[in-house]
C-alpha positions as CSV (number, residue, x, y, z in Angstrom):
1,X,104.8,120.9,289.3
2,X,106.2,118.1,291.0
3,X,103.8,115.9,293.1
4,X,103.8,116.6,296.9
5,X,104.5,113.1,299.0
6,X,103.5,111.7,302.1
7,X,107.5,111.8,302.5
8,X,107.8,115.3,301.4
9,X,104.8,116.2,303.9
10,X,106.7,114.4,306.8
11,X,110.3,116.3,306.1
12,X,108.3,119.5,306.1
13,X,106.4,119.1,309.3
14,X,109.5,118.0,310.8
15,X,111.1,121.2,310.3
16,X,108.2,122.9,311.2
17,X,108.1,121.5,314.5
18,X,111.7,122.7,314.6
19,X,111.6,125.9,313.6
20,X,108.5,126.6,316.2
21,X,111.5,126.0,319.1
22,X,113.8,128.1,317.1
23,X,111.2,130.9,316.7
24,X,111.1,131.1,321.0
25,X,114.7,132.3,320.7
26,X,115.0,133.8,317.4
27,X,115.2,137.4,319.6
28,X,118.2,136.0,321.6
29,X,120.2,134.6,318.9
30,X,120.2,137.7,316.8
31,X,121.1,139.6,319.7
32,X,123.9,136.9,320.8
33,X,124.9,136.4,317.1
34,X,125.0,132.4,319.1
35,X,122.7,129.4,318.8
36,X,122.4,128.0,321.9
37,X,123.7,124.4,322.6
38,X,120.8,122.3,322.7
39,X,118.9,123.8,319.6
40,X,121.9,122.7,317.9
41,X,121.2,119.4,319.2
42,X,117.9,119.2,318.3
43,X,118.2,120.4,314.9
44,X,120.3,116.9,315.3
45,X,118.1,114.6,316.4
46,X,115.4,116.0,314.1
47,X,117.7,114.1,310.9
48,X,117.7,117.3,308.6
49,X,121.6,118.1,309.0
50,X,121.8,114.6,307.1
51,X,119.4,115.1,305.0
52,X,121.0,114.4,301.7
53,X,123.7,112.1,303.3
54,X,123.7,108.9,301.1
55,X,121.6,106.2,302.9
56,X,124.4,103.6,302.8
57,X,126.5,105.9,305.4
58,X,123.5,106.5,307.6
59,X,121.6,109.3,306.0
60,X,118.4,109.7,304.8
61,X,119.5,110.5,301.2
62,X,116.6,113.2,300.7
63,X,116.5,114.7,297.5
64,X,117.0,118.2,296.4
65,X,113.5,118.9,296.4
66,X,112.6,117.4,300.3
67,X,116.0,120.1,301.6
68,X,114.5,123.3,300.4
69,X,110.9,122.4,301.7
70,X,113.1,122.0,305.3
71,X,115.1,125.3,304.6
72,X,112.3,127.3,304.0
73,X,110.3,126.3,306.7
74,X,113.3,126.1,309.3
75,X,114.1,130.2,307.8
76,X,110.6,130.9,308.9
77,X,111.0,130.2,312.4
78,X,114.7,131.8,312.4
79,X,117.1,131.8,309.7
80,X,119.8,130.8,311.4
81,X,118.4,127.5,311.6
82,X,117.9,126.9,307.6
83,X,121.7,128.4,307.4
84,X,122.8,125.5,309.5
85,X,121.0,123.2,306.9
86,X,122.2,124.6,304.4
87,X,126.1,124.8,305.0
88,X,125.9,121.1,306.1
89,X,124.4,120.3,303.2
90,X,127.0,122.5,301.2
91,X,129.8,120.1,302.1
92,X,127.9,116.8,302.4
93,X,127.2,118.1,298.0
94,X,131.3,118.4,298.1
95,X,132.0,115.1,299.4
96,X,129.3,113.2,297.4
97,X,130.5,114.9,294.5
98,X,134.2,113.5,294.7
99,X,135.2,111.4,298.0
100,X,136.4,108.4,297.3
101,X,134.3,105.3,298.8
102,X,137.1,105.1,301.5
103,X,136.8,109.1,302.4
104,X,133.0,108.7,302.1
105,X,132.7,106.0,304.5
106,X,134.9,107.7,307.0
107,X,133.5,111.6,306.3
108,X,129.7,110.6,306.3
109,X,130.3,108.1,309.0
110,X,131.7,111.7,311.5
111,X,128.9,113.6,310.1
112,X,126.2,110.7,310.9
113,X,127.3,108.8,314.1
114,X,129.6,112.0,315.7
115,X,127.6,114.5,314.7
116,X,130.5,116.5,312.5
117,X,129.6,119.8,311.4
118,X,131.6,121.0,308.0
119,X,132.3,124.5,307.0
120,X,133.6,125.5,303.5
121,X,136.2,127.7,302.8
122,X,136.4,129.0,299.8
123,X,136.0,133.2,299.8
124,X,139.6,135.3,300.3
125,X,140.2,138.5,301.0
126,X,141.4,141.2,298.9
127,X,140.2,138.9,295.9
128,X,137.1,140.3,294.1
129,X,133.8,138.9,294.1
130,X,134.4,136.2,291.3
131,X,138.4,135.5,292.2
132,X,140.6,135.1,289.3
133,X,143.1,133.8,291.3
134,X,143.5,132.3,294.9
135,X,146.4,133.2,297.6
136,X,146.1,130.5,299.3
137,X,148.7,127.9,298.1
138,X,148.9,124.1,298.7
139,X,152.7,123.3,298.0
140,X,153.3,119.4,297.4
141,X,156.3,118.4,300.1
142,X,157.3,115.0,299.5
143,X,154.0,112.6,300.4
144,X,151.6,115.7,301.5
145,X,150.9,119.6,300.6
146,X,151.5,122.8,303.3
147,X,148.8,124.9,303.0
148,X,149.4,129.1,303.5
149,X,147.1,131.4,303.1
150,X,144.0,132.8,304.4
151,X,140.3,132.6,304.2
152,X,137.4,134.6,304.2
153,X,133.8,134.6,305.6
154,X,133.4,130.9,306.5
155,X,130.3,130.7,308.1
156,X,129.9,128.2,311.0
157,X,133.6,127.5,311.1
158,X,133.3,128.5,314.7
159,X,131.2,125.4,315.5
160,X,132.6,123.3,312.3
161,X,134.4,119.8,313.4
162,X,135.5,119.5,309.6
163,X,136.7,122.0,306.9
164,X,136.7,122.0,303.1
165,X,139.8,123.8,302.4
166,X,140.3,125.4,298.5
167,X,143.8,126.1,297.7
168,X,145.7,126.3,295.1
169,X,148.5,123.2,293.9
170,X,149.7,124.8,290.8
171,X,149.9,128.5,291.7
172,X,151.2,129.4,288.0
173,X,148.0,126.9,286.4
174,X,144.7,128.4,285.6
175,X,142.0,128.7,288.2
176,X,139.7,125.9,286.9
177,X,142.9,123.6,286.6
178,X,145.2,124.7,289.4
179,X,142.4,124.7,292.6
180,X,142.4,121.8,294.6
181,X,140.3,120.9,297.6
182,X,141.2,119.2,300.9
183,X,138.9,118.4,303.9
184,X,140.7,119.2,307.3
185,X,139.7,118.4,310.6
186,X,138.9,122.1,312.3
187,X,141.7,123.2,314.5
188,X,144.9,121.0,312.8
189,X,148.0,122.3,313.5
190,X,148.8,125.1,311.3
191,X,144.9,125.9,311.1
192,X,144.5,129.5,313.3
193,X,141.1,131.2,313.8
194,X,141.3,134.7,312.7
195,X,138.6,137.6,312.7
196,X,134.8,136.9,313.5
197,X,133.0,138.7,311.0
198,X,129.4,139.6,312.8
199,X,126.5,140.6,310.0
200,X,124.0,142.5,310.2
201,X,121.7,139.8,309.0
202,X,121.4,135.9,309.2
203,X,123.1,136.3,312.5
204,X,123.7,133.1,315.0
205,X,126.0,131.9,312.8
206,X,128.9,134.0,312.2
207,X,131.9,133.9,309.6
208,X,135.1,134.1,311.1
209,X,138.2,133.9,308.8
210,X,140.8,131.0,309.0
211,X,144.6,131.6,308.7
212,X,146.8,129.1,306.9
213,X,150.2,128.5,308.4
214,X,151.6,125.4,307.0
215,X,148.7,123.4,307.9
216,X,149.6,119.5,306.4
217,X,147.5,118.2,304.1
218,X,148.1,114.5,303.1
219,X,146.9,112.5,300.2
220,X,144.0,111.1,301.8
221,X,142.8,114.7,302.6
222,X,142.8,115.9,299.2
223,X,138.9,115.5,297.8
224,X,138.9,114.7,293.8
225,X,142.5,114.6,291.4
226,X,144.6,117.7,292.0
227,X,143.3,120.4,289.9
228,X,139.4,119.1,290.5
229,X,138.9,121.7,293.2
230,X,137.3,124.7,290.8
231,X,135.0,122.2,289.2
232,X,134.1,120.8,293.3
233,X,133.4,124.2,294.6
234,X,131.1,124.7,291.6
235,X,129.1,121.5,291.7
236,X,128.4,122.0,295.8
237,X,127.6,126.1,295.4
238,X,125.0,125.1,292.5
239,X,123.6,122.3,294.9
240,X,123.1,124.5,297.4
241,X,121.6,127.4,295.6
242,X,118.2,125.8,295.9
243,X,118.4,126.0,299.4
244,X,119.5,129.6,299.6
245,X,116.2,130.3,297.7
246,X,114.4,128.5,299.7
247,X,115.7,130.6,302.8
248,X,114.2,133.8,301.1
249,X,111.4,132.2,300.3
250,X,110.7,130.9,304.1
251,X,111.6,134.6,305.4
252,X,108.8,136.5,302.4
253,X,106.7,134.2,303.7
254,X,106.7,134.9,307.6
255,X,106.6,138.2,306.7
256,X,103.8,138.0,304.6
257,X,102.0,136.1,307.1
258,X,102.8,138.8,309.8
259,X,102.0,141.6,307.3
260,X,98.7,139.5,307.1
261,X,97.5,139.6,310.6
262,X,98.5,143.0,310.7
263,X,96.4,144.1,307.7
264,X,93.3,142.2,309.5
265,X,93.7,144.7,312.6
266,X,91.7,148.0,312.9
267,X,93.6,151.2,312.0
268,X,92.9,154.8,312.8
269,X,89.7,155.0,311.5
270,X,88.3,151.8,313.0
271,X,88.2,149.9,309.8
272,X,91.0,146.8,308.9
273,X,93.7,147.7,306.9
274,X,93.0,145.2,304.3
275,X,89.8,147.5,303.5
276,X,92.2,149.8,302.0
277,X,92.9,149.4,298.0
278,X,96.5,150.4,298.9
279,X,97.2,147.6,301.5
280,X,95.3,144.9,299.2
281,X,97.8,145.9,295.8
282,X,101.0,145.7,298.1
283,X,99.4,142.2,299.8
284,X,99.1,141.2,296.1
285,X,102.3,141.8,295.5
286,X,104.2,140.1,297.5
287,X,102.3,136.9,297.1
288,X,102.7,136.9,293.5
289,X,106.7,137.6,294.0
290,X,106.6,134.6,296.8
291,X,104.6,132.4,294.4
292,X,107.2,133.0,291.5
293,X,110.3,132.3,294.2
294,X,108.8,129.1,294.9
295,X,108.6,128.0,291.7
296,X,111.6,129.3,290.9
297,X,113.1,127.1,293.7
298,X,111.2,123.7,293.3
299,X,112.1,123.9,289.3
300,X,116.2,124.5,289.9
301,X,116.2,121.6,292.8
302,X,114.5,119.2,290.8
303,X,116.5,120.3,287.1
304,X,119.5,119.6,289.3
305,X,118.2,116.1,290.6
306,X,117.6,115.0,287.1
307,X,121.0,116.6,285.5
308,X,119.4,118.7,283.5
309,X,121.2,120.9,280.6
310,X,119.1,123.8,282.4
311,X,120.2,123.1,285.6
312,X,123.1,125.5,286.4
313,X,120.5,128.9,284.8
314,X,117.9,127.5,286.6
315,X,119.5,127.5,290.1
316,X,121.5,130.6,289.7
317,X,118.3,132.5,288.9
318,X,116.2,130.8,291.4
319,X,118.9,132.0,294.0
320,X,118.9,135.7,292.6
321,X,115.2,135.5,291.9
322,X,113.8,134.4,295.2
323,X,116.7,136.8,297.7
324,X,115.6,139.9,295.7
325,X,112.0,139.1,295.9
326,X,112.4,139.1,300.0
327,X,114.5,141.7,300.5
328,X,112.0,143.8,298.1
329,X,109.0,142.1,299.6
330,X,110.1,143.1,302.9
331,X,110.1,146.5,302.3
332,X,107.1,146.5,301.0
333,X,105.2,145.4,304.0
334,X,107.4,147.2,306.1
335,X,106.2,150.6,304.4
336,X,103.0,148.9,305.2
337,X,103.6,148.7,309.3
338,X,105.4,152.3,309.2
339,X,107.6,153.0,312.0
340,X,107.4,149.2,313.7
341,X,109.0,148.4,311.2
342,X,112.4,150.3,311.9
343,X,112.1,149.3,315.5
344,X,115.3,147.3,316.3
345,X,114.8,143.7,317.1
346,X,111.4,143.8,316.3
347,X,110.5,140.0,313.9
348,X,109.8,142.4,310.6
349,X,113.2,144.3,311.2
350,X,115.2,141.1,312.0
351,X,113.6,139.7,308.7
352,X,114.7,142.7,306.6
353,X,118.4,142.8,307.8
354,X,118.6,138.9,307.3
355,X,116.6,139.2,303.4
356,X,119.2,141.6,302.8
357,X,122.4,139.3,303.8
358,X,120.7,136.8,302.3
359,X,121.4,138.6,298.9
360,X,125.6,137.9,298.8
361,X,125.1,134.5,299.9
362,X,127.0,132.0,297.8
363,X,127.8,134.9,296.1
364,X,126.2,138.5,295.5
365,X,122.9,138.5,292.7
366,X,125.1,140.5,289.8
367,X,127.4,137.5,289.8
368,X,124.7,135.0,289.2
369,X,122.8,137.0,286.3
370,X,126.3,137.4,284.7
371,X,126.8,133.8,284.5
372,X,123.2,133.3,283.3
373,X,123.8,135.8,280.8
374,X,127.4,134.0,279.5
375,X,126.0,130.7,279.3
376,X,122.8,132.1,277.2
377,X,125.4,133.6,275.0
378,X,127.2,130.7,274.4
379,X,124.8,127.7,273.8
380,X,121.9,130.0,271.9
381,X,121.7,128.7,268.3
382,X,122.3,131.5,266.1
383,X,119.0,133.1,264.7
384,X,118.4,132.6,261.1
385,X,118.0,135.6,259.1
């Protein structure tokens, strides 16, 4: 276990004070799938969105580590909030990972002194889960690329200023040598808003889909060599998978706190809840699985930090790990209030429907314990007989 600094102790109670004004309108802005205006702004001035922005371009260059301590407690206030974090901090791992000093001067410099907010577009449709191939084509046209094509669930596109846009320049190559990544201002000619996609969970910050119509892409758009985009989108999805743990985590642990005060109350028969063997095995529990997520979490975001040969299995199965924990977690306690549970907007319903989105993010868990499973097979030493 790492050591916890003063540092690390003043990012977290930031959030915290954060997440308390988020938690005053946590009802409206799952009912108005919409943050409003000047929480935006605050989660602004507060410094997370630049979080892990590079200190020479204005950020506070937090590491790995000091992001999921602010997603997790921003998610217990409202998860909307640590979904903001965390799709900023998406891109900003994109653009550290392969802008060139001219691109990150310019990019970071939006993010920090305009206040740019970056979506990431990636996910087609009619592709499956893992895409073997991409529809959306990038064809070179003298000094620049068209882009045609359409994207999927890009969450906070709506409000986004920039886009990361995935596409592929050598539609006949191999995905991991033929994707290539640009970063788009939102709304460029040939860039047309399609479909809002409203969830059922992590709601406040929608996906909409983005149609391609020979949207122009010139050489200073293009992020990394042609062909790089595969090995981008991979690099910033495995950064961020830390922090998507970290959301579950935050959201087990409001609901265990609720489920807490609730088991303290008197029932039926006059005595607490937490007299009752049944209530104290289920508390139990879910503390052990919330425990287990946060360890999970702190390990993959600091194997990551340090480049470790672990890192990739260790933040796949932190994300898996810590989403199924809540969403099971949940349930648990939700058995535990009975039919308050189920009532529509109440906190421990909104927590269930946004543990259970919280699963597919950055892809659904079977995904990620497939890849875990491939790269155990392939770098295990044989066993000696």
């Amino acid at each position: 276990m790492r050591m916890f600094t003063k540092k690390m102790a003043r990012v977290r109670d930031r959030a915290r004070r954060v997440a308390a004004a988020f938690r005053e309108a946590a009802v409206e802005i799952d009912r108005e799938d919409r943050i409003p205006p000047e929480l935006i702004e605050r989660l602004w001035n507060s410094g997370l969105m630049t979080l892990r922005v590079p200190k020479k371009f204005g950020g506070a260059e937090a590491s790995l580590f000091e992001a999921a301590l602010a997603v997790e407690e921003l998610s217990r206030g409202c998860a909307a909030a640590g979904l903001l974090v965390l799709i900023e901090t998406l891109g900003v791992a994109a653009l550290r990972e392969a802008a060139t000093e001219t691109q990150a001067r310019n990019l970071f410099g939006r993010i920090v002194d305009q206040r740019a907010g970056l979506a990431f577009a990636l996910s087609e449709p009619l592709s499956d889960e893992a895409p073997a191939s991409r529809v959306t084509t990038a064809k070179k046209q003298r000094h620049e690329h068209l882009i045609r094509g359409k994207k999927t669930f890009v969450s906070g596109a709506r409000e986004a200023d920039l886009v990361i846009v995935f596409a592929m320049t050598s539609p006949k190559a191999r995905l991991k040598t033929g994707l290539s990544a640009f970063v788009l201002p939102a709304g460029a000619p040939g860039m047309l808003p399609g479909r809002e996609l409203s969830r059922s969970g992590l709601r406040g910050v929608p996906a909409v889909e983005l149609v391609f119509e020979g949207a122009r892409a010139g050489s200073a758009h293009r992020l990394g060599r042609a062909g790089q985009g595969y090995q981008i989108a991979q690099k910033a999805l495995l950064t961020a998978s830390p922090l998507a743990a970290a959301m579950s985590c935050g959201l087990l642990s409001e609901a265990l706190e609720q489920a807490l005060a609730f088991a303290r109350k008197r029932g039926r028969t006059g005595s607490p809840l937490s007299e009752f063997q049944a209530v104290e095995l289920a508390l139990a529990e879910v503390s052990a699985g919330l425990d287990v997520s946060q360890a999970m979490t702190w390990a993959a975001a600091g194997a990551l930090e340090e480049n470790s040969a672990h890192a990739e299995r260790l933040a796949r199965e932190s994300k898996w790990i810590a989403s199924e924990a809540a969403a099971c977690g949940i349930d648990e306690i939700g058995r535990l209030f009975g039919v308050e549970a189920a009532l529509k907007g109440s906190p421990l319903e909104r927590l269930s429907r946004d543990a259970r989105a919280a699963q597919v993010l950055l892809g659904p868990n079977h995904l990620h314990r497939i890849e875990v499973a491939r790269k155990l097979l392939k770098t295990a030493p044989p066993r000696k007989s």
